[in-house]
C-alpha positions in Angstrom: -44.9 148.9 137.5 -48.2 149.0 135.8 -48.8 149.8 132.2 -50.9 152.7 133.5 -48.3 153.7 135.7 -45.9 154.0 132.9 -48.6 156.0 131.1 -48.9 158.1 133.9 -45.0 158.9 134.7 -44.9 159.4 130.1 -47.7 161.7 130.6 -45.6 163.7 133.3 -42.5 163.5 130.8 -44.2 165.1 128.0 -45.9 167.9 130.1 -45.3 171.5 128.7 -43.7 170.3 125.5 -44.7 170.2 122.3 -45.6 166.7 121.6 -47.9 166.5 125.1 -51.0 167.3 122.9 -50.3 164.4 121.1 -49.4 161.9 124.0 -52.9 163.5 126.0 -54.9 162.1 123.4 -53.5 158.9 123.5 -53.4 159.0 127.2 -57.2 160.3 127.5 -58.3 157.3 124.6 -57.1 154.5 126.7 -58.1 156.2 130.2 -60.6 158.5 132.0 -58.6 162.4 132.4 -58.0 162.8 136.6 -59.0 166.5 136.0 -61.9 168.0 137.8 -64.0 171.0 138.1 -62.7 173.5 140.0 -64.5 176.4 141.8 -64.8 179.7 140.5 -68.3 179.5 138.1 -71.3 177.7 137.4 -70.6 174.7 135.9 -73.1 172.0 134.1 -72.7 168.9 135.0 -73.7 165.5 132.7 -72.2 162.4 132.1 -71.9 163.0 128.4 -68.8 164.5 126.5 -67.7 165.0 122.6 -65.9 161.5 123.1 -69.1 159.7 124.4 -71.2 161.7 121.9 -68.8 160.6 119.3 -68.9 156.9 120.5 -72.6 156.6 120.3 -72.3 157.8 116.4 -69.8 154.9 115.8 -72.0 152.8 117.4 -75.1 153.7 115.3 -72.9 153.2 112.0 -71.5 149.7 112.7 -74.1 148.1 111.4 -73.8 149.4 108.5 -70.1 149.1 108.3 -70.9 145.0 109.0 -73.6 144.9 106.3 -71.8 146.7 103.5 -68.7 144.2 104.1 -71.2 141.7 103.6 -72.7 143.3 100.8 -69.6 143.8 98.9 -68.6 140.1 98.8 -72.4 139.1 97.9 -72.5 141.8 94.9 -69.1 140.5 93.8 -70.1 136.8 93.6 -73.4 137.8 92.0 -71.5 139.8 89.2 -69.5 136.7 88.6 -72.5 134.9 88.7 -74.6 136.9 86.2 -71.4 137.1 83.3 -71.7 132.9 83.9 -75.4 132.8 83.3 -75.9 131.3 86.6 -79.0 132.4 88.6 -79.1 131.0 92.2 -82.2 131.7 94.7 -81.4 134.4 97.5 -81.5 133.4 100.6 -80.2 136.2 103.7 -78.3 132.8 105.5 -77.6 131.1 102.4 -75.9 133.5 100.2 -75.2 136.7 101.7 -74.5 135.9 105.6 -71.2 133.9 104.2 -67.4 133.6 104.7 -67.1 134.3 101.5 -68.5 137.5 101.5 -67.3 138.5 104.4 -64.0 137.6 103.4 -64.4 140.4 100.4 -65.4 142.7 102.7 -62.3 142.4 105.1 -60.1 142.3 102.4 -61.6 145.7 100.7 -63.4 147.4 103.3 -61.4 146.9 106.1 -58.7 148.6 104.6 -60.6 151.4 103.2 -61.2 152.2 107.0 -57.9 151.3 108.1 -56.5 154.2 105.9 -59.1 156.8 106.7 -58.5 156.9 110.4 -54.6 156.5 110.0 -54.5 159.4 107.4 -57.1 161.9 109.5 -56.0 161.4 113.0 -52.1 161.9 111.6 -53.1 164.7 110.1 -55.1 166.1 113.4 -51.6 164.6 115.6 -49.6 167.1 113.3 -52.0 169.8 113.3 -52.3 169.5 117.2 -48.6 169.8 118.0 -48.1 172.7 115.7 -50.7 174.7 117.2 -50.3 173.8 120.7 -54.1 172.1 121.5 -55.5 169.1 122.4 -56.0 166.6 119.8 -59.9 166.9 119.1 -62.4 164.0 118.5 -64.0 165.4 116.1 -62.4 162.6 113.5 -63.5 159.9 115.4 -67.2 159.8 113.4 -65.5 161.4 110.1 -63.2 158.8 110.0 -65.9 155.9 109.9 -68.3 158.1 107.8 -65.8 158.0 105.0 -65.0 154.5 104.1 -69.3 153.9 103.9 -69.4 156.7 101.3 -67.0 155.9 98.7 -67.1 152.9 96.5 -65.5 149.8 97.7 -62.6 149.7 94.8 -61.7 153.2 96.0 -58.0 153.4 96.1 -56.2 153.8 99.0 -53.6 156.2 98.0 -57.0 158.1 96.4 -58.7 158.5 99.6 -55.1 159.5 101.5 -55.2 162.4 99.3 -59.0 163.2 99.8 -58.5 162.3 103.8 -55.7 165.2 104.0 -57.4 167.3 102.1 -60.9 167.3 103.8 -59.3 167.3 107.2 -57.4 170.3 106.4 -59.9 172.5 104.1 -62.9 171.1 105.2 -62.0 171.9 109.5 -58.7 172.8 110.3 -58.3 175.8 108.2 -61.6 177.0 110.2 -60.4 176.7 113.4 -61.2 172.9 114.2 -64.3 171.1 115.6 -66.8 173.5 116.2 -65.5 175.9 114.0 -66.0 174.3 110.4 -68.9 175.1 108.2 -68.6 172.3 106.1 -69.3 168.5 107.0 -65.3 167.1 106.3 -66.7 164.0 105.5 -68.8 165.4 103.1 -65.8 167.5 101.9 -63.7 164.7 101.1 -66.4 162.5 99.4 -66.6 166.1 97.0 -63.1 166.0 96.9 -63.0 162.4 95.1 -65.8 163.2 93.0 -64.5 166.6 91.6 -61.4 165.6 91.3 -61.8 161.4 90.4 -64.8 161.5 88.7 -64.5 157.9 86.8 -63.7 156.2 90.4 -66.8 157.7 91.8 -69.6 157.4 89.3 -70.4 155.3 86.2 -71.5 151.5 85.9 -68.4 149.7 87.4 -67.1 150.9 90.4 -69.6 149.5 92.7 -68.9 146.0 92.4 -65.5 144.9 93.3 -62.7 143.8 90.8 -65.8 141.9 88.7 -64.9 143.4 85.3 -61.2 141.9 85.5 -62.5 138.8 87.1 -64.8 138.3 84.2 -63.4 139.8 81.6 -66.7 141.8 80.1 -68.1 144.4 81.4 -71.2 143.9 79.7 -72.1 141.5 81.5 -71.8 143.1 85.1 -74.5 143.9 87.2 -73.0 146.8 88.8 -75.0 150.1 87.7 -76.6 151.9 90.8 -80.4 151.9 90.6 -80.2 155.7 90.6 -77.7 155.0 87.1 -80.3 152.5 85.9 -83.4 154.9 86.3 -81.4 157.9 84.6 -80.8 156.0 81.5 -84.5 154.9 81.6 -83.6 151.2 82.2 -85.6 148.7 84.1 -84.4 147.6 87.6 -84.2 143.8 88.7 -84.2 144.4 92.5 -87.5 143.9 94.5 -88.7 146.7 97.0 -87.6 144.5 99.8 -83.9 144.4 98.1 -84.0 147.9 98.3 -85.1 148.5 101.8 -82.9 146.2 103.1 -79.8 146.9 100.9 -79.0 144.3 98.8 -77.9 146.5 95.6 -74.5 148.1 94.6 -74.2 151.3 95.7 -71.7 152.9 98.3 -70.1 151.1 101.4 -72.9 152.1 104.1 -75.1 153.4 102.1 -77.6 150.9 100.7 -79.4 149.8 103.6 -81.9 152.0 104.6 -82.8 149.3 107.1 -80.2 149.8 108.8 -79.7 153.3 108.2 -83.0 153.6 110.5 -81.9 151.9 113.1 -78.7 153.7 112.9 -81.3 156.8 113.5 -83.5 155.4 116.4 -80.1 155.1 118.1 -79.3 159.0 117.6 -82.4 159.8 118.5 -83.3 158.1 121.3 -79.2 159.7 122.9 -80.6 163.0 121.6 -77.6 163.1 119.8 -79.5 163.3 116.1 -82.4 166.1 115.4 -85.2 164.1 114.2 -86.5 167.0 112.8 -84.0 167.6 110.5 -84.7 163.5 109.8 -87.5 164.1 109.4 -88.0 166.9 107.1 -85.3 166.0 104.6 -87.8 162.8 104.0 -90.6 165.1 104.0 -88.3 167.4 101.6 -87.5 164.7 99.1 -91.2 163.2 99.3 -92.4 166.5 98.3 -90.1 167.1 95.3 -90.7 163.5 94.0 -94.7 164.1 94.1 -93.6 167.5 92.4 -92.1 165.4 89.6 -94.4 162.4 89.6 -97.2 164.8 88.7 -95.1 166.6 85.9 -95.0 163.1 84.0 -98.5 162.5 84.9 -99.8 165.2 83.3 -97.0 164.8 79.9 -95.0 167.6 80.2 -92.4 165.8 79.8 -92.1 162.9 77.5 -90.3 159.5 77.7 -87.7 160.4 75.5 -86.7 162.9 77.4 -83.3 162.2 79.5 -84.9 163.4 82.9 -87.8 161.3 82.1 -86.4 158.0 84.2 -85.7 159.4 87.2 -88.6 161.8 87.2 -91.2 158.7 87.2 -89.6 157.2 90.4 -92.5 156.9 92.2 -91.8 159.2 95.2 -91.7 157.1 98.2 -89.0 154.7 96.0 -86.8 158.0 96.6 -86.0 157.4 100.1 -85.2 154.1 99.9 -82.2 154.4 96.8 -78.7 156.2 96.4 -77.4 158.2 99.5 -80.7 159.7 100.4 -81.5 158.1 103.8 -77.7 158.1 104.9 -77.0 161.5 104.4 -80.0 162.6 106.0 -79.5 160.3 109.3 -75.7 160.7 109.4 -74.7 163.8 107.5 -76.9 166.3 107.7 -77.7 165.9 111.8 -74.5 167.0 112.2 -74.7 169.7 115.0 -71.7 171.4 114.0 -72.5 172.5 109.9 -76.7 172.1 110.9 -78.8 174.6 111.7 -79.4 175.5 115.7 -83.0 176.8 116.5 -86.1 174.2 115.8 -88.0 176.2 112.7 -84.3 176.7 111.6 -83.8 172.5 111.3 -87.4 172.1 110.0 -86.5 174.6 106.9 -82.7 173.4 106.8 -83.6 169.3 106.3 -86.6 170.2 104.1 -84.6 172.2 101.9 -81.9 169.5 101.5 -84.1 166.6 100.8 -86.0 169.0 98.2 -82.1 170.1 96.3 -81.7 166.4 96.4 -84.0 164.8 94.5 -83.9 168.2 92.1 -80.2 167.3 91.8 -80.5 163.5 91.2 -83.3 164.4 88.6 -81.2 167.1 86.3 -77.7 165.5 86.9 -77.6 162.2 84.2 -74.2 162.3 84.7 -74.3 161.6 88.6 -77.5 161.1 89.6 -77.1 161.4 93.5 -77.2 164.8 95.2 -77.4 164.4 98.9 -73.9 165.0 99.5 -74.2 168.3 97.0 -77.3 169.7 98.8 -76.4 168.9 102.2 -72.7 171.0 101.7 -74.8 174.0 99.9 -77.1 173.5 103.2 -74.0 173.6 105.3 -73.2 177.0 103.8 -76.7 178.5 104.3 -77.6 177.1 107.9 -76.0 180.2 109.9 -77.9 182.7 107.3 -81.5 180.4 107.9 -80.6 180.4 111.9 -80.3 184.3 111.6 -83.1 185.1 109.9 -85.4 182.5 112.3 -83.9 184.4 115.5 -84.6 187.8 113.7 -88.2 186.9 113.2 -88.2 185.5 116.7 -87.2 189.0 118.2 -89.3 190.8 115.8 -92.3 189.2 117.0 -91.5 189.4 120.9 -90.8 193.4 120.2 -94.5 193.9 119.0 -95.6 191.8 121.6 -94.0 194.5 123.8 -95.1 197.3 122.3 -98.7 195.9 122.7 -98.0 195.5 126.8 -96.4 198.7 127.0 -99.3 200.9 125.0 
């Protein structure tokens, strides 16, 4: 007998009991449900479904997974490098498109991933049987989302305990996909910062196991340019090292590059609201001019803590920390986001504008796109309520004009 005939006569096995939610979503994974529509409604019909919808997310992300497990072995090497004294030329074939860095990246990254879908799909499995539903595939994005927000020496047993907790506060306890208010990726990356804060932020945690390889850390190249600006220090990258991500920072984060393509791809599905895109950009551009003009005009002077981050020259904004990433990945997500159109425009706009407010005034973390997009998440139903109150507000005068 087949393999999918032994799946088949499982599948009848486990019918009406309590592990068949389980076994259905293993079943469903690997093969195409032989359910139809049946009469009795009005039905819409499209070939798209939360699993497709999910797949397409994955998609958009794997080049960023790909790059960062590049990146991690190239910013390792270079730390090394640096505490030697040895400065080598940068070439994309040369010295980052290498075994060597790759090899990093498997060894470090690939387990980060490992681990986030074991723990979060477990944690659904168990969830599912209790409660008698389907296994949902709502995990399916969170669980690649999380291993490109953390820091690459993240430990595993670290992110377990985040994974659970995100997956249980930040969904479950609402009701499941489609019912939480919170982005659970987003959750858990709070999670590890609230509750790990020396693993998540500081000078060292970006570059992987260079301190103990070198033995200074003085020596190590591993601030964030976000750190670097807050403490009023110059930077050594270029613009184009920037753009294309060849700094220490998060996993998935660093390359807005390919954060951008990442977005086309959403876009182009319809799967991503480019005008929540959009207008967190626009959002963040605005609050950067805000503060460009406030150290144009002295208010504030350079000894001033907020001074480094303040005179970031606006567009340079987009391009560092988390920025671009959440606003691509994070804050498009249909679930937490708001609904109606002027509702996206005022949601993104508002997130890219707490950002860079939060970045500015927060020396001791200075990245706030996880932080404004989960106060966003909380607001978004109260901004979609208000946008469909002024909506039927305006069509009721419109009445009474017809009607007079």
């Amino acid at each position: 007998m087949s393999f999918k005939g032994n799946l088949h006569n499982l599948k009848e096995k486990y019918r009406g009991t309590k592990m068949a939610p389980a076994f259905n979503a293993i079943h469903t994974f690997l093969y195409l449900p032989n359910e139809v529509t049946h009469a009795g409604g009005t039905h819409i019909k499209a070939a798209d479904d939360l699993k497709r919808t999910m797949n397409i997310v994955i998609v958009a992300l794997l080049p960023c997974l790909l790059f960062g497990m590049f990146n991690a072995g190239y910013q390792y090497y270079a730390a090394i490098d640096a505490a030697n004294g040895i400065t080598s030329e940068f070439t994309i074939l040369g010295s980052f498109l290498t075994l060597d860095n790759l090899w990093i990246g498997i060894i470090k990254v690939l387990p980060l991933v490992i681990v986030s879908y074991g723990v979060g799909l477990l944690v659904e499995f168990i969830f599912a049987v209790i409660k008698g539903h389907e296994v949902e595939e709502g995990y399916l994005v969170t669980g690649m989302l999380v291993p490109l927000i953390v820091p690459v020496d993240t430990p595993l047993w670290m992110l377990s305990v985040a994974v659970v907790f995100g997956v249980v506060i930040g969904k479950e306890v609402f009701g499941g996909t489609g019912m939480n208010i919170l982005n659970p990726a987003l959750t858990i990356r709070a999670f590890l910062f609230f509750a790990y804060p020396t693993w998540m932020s500081g000078d060292k945690v970006w570059v992987y196991d260079a301190v103990e390889r070198t033995g200074t850390a003085d020596a190590i190249s591993g601030e964030t340019i976000l750190g670097s600006y807050a403490q009023n220090q110059e930077v050594a990258y270029s613009t184009f090292d920037k753009f294309m991500g060849f700094i220490p920072g998060s996993v998935g984060e660093t390359s807005t590059f390919l954060i951008l393509i990442g977005a086309s791809i959403l876009i182009f599905t319809k799967i991503g609201s480019w005008r929540i895109i959009l207008s967190v950009f626009v959002g963040a551009a605005a609050m950067g001019l805000i503060f460009n003009q406030i150290v144009a005009f002295d208010i504030i002077t350079e000894t001033s803590k907020f001074y480094g981050l303040m005179n970031t020259v606006w567009w340079e904004h987009l391009t560092i920390g988390g920025l671009a990433f959440g606003a691509v990945f994070m804050a498009t997500d249909p679930v937490t986001g708001s609904q109606t159109n002027k509702g996206k425009w005022i949601y993104g706009f508002l997130i890219g504008f707490l950002s860079i407010m939060i970045r500015v005034f927060n020396p001791a973390y200075p990245e706030g796109v996880f932080l404004a997009i989960l106060l966003m998440n909380v607001f978004a139903p109260t901004i979609d309520h208000y946008v469909v109150k002024g909506n039927v507000t305006k069509r009721m005068k419109r009445l009474k004009v017809k009607t007079a």
